[in-house]
C-alpha positions as CSV (number, residue, x, y, z in Angstrom):
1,X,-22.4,27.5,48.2
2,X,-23.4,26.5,51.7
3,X,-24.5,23.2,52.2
4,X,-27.2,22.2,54.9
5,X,-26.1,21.1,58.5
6,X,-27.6,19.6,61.7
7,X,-25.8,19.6,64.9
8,X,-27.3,17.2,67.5
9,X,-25.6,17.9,70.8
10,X,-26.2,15.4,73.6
11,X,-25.4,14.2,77.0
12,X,-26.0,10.8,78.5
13,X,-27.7,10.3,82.0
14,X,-24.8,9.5,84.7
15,X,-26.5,7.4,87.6
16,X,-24.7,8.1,91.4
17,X,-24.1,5.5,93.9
18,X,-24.3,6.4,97.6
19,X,-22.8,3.4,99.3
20,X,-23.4,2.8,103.3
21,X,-21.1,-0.1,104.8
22,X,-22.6,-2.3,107.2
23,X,-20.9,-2.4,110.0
24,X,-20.4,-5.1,113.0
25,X,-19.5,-4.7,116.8
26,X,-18.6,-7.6,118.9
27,X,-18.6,-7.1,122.6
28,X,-17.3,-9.2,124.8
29,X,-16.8,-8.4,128.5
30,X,-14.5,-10.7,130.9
31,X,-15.0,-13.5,132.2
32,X,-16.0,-13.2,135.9
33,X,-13.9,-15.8,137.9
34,X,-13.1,-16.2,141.3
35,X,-10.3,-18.0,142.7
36,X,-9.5,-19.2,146.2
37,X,-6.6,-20.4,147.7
38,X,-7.1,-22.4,150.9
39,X,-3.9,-22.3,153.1
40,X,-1.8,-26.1,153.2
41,X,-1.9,-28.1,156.1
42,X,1.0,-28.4,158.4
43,X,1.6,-30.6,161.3
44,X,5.1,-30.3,163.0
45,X,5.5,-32.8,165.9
46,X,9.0,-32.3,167.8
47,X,10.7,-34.9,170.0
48,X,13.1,-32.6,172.1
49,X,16.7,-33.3,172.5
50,X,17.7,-34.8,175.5
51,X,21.2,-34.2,177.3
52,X,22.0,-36.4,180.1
53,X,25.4,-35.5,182.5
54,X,26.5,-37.9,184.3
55,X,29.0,-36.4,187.1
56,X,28.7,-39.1,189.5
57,X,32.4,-40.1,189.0
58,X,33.8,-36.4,189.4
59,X,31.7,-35.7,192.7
60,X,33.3,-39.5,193.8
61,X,36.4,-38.0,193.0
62,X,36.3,-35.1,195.1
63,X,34.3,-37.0,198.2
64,X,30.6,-36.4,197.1
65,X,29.1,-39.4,196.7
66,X,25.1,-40.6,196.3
67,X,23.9,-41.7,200.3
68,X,23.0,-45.2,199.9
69,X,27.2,-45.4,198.1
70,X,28.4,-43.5,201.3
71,X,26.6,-45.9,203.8
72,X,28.2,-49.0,201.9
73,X,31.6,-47.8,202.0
74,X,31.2,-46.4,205.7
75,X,30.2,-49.5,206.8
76,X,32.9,-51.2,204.5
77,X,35.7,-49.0,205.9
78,X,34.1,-49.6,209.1
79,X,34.2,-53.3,209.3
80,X,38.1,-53.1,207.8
81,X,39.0,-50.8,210.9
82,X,37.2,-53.6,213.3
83,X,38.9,-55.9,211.7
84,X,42.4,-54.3,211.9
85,X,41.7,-53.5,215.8
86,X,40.9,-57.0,215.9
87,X,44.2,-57.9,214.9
88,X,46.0,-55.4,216.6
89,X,44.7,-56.1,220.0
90,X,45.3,-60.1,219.5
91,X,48.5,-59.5,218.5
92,X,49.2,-56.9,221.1
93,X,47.6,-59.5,223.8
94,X,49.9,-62.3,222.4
95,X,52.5,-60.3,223.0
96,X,51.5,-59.2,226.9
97,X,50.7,-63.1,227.6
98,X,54.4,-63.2,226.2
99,X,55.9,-61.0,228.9
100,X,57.8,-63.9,230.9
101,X,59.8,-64.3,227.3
102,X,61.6,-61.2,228.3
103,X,61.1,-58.0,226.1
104,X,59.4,-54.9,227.4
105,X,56.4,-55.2,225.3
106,X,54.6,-52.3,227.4
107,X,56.3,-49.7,225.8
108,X,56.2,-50.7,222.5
109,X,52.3,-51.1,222.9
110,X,51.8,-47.9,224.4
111,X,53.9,-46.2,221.2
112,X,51.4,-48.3,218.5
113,X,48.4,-47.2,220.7
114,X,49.5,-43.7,221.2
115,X,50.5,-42.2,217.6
116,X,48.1,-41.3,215.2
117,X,48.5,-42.6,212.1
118,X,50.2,-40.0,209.4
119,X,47.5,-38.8,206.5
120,X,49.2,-37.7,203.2
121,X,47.6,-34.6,201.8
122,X,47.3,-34.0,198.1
123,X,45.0,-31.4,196.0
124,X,42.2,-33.7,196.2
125,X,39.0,-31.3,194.9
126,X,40.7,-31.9,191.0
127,X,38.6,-34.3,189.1
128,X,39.4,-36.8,186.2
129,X,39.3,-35.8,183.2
130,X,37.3,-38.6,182.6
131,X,34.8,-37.9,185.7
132,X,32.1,-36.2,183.5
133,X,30.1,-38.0,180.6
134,X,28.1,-36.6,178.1
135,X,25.2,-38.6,176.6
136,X,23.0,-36.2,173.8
137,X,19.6,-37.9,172.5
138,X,19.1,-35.2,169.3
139,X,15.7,-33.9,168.6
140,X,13.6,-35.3,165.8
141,X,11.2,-33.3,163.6
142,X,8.3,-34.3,161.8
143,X,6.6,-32.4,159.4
144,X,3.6,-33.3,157.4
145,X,2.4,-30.7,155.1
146,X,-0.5,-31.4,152.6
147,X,-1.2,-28.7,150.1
148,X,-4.8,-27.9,148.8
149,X,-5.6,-26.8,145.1
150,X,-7.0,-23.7,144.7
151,X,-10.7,-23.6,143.8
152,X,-11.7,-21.5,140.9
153,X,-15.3,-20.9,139.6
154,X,-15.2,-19.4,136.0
155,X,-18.6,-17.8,134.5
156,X,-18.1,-16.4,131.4
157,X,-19.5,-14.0,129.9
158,X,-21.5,-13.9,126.6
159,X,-21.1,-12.1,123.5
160,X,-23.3,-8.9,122.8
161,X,-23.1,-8.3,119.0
162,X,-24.3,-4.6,117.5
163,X,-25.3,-4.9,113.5
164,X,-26.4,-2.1,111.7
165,X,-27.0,-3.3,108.1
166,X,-25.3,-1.7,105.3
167,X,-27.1,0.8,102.6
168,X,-27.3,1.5,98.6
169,X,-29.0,4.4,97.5
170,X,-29.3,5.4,94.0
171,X,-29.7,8.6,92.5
172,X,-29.8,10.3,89.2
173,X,-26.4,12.3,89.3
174,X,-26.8,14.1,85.4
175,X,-30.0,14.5,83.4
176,X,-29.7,13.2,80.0
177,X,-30.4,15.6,77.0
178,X,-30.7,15.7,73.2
179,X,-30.3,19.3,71.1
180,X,-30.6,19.6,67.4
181,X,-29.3,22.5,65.4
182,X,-30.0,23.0,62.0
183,X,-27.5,25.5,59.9
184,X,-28.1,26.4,56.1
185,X,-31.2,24.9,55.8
186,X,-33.5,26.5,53.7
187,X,-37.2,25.0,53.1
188,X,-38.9,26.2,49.4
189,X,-42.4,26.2,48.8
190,X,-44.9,28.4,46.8
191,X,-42.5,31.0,46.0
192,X,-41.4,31.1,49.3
193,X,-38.1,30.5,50.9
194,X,-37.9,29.9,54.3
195,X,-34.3,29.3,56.3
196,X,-34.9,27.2,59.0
């Protein structure tokens, strides 16, 4: 004996999903700037060193002498030699006004008038060591310096942003469907038997 069936067969409907992400661009340029740098003032003052020689002493010591010094002692040594042929001549005239007191005072006058007088000669162009002198005034600087910040100009730049909106998009993926099968199934009627 066979007993009646029914086979019901089905599939469900599957919905797809198509998914589109939105997506976001930020551009952003740079800034535009512009910087300057103005040079720093300087201002340098110099005093200039100043070297004085004095060699007045070592030219005196080797007979070089300023004029107006050379006149004074000319005239110094001069009046000194009048004087000592002052004193030579009265002496020598006492001594001639004398003459009765015996002596022979003509020759002794005519050997004091007739010798020149003896010169010691030593190396006389050598300095002393002392003859030169050094005076040095050293140089002064000044310097002044100011600096000068540097000037900057900053523009920025603004943002350029790029949106393109995201996207869903539905679709049916699989069809749904329903089947029925019907196995030993026999229908009976007015003498008649039917399998379905």
């Amino acid at each position: 004996m066979q007993l009646p069936q029914i086979r019901i067969q089905q599939q469900s409907a599957m919905i797809g999903i198509q998914k589109t992400d939105a997506q976001l661009s930020v551009d952003t340029g740079p800034a535009k700037q512009e910087i300057s740098q103005p040079q720093a003032d300087i201002q340098i003052t110099t005093k200039p060193g100043k070297l004085t020689i004095d060699q007045s002493k070592a030219l005196a010591d080797v007979g070089i002498i300023p004029t107006e010094q050379s006149v004074k002692n000319w005239v110094s040594k001069a009046m000194q030699t009048a004087i000592d042929g002052s004193k030579k001549r009265r002496q020598q005239g006492d001594m001639m006004m004398k003459i009765e007191n015996g002596g022979n005072p003509m020759p002794k006058i005519a050997e004091e008038n007739g010798q020149w007088p003896k010169h010691s000669f030593n190396i006389g162009w050598i300095p002393s060591g002392d003859g030169v002198k050094f005076h040095y005034e050293q140089a002064e600087v000044t310097i002044n310096a100011r600096t000068n910040k540097p000037i900057i100009n900053a523009e920025p730049t603004n943002n350029q942003f790029h949106y393109q909106k995201g996207d869903i998009e539905t679709y049916l993926a699989q069809k749904n469907w329903l089947e029925i099968d019907f196995d030993n199934l026999t229908f009976v009627g007015n003498n008649v038997e039917i399998e379905i």
